[in-house]
ROBA-560824 format. One record per residue: residue in one letter; y, x, z of N, C-alpha, C, O, CB in turn. Coordinates in steps of 0.2 Angstrom, whole numbers. Each point is the difference from the previous one (the first is absolute). Glycine has a CB too. Layout:
A,Y,X,Z,Y,X,Z,Y,X,Z,Y,X,Z,Y,X,Z
...
This chain:
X,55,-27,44,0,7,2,5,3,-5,0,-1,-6,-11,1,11
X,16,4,-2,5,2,-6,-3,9,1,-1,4,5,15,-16,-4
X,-13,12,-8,1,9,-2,4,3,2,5,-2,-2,-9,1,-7
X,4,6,13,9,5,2,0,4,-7,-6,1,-3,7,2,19
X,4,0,-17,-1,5,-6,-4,8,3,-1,2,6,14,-8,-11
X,-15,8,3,-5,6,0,-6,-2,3,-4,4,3,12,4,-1
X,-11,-15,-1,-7,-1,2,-3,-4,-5,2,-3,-5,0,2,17
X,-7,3,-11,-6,-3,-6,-2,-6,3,1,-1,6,-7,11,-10
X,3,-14,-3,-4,-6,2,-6,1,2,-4,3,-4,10,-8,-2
X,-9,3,12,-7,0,-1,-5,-6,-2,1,-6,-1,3,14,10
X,-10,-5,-11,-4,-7,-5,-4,-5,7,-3,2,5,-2,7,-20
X,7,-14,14,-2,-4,4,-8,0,0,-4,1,-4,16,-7,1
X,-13,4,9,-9,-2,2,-3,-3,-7,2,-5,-3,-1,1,19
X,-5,7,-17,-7,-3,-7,7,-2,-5,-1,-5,-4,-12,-4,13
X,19,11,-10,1,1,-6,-2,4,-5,-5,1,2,11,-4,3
X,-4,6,-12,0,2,-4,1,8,0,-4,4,-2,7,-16,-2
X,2,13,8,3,6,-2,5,3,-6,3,5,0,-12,-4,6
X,8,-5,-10,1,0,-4,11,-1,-1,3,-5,0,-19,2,0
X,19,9,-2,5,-4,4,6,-5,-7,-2,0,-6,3,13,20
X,5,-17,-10,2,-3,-3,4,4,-4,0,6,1,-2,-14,4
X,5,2,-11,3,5,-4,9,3,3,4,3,-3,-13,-10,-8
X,9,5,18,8,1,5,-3,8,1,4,4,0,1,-18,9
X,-12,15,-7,1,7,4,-3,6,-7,-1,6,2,-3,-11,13
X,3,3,-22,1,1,-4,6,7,-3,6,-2,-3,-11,-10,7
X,5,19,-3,7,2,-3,3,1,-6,-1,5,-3,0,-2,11
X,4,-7,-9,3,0,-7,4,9,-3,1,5,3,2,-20,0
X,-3,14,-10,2,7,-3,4,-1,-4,-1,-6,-3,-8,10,4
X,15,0,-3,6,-4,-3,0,8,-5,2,5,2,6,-16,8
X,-11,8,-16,1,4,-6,7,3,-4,3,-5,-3,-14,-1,3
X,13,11,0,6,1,-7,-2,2,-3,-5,4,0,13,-3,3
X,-3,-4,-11,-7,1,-5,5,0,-5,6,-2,1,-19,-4,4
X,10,8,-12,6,2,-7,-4,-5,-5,-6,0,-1,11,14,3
X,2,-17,-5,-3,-4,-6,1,4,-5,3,5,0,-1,-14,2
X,-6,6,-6,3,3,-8,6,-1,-5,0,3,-5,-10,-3,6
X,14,-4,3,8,1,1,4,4,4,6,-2,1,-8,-6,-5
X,0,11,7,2,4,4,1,-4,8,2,3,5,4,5,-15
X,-7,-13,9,5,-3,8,-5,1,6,-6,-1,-2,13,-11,-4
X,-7,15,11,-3,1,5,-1,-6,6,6,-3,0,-2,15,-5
X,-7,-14,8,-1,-7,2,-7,3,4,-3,5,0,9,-14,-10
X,-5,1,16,-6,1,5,-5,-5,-3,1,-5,-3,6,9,16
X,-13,-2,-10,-7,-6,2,-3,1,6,-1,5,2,-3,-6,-14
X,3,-6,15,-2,1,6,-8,-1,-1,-3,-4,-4,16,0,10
X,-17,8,-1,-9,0,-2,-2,-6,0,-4,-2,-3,1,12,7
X,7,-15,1,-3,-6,0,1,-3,-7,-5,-3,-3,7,0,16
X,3,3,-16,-1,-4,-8,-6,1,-6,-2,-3,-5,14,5,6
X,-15,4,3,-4,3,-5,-7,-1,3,-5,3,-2,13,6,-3
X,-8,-13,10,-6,-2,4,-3,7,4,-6,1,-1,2,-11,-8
X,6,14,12,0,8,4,-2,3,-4,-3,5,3,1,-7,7
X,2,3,-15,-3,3,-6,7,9,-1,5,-2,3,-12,-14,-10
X,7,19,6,3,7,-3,4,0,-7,-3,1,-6,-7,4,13
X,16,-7,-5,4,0,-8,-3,5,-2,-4,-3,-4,16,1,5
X,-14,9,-2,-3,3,-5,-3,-2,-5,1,1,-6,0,3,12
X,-6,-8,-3,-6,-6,-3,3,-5,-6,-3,-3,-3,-4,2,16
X,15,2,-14,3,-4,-4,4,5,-5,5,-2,-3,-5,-8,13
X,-2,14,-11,5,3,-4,-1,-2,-8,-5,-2,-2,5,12,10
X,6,-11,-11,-3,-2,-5,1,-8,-2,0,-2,-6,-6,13,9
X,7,-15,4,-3,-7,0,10,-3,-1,4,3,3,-19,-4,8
X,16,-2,-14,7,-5,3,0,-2,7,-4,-5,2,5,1,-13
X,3,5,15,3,-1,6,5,-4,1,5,1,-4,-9,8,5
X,5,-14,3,7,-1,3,1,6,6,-6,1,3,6,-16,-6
X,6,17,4,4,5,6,6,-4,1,3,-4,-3,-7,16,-2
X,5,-11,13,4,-3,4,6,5,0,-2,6,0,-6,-12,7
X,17,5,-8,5,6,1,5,-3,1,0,-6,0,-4,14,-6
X,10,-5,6,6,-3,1,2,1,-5,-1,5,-2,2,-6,12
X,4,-3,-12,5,1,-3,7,5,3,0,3,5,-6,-14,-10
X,12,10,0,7,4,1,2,-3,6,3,3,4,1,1,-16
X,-5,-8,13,3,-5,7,-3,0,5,2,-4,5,0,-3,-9
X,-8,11,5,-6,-2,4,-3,-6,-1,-4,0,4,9,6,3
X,-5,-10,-11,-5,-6,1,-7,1,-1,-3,6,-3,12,-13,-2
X,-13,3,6,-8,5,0,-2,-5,-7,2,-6,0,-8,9,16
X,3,0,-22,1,-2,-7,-10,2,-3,-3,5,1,20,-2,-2
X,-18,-5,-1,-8,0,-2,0,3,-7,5,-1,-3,-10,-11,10
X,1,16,-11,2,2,-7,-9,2,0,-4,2,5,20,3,-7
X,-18,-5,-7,-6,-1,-2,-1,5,-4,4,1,-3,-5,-12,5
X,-5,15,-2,2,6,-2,-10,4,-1,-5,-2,4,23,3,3
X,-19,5,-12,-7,2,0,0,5,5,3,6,-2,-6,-10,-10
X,1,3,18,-2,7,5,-1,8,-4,-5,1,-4,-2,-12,13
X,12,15,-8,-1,7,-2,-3,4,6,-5,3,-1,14,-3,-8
X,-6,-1,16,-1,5,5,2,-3,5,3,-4,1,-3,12,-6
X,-5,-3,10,2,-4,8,4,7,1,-2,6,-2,-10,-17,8
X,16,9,-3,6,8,3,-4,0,8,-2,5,2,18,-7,-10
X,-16,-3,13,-2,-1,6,-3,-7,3,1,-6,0,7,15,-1
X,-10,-6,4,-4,-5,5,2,1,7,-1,5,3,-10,-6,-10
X,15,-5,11,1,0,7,-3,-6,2,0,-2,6,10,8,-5
């Protein structure tokens, strides 16, 4: 059975309901080191958990470099600016 985009999955007879982790929606944190570099985390890295809950923690953050390449850097979480 294929999904169209804008329809839900429904839970199968005497399944769980429980759903997988595809219908799952992810949250893509921006957030500030305590070097100033600004960088994302996606909620799945953090097991659906709320960057907030990490302030303070060392982090890896995803960003790009001057080229655009996408570049990872390690840094102690100061703030979350947003959540989409």
């Amino acid at each position: 059975m294929r999904i169209m985009e804008g329809q839900k999955a429904l839970p199968r007879p005497g399944g769980t309901g429980i759903p997988n982790r595809s219908n799952i929606m992810n949250t893509i944190y921006t957030v500030l080191l305590d070097d100033d570099t600004v960088g994302t985390i996606s909620s799945d890295t953090i097991d659906g958990q709320s960057a907030e809950g990490f302030i303070g923690e060392v982090m890896n953050v995803h960003l790009h470099d001057e080229n655009g390449n996408p570049i990872e850097r390690q840094g102690r979480l100061v703030e979350v600016l947003s959540a989409e």
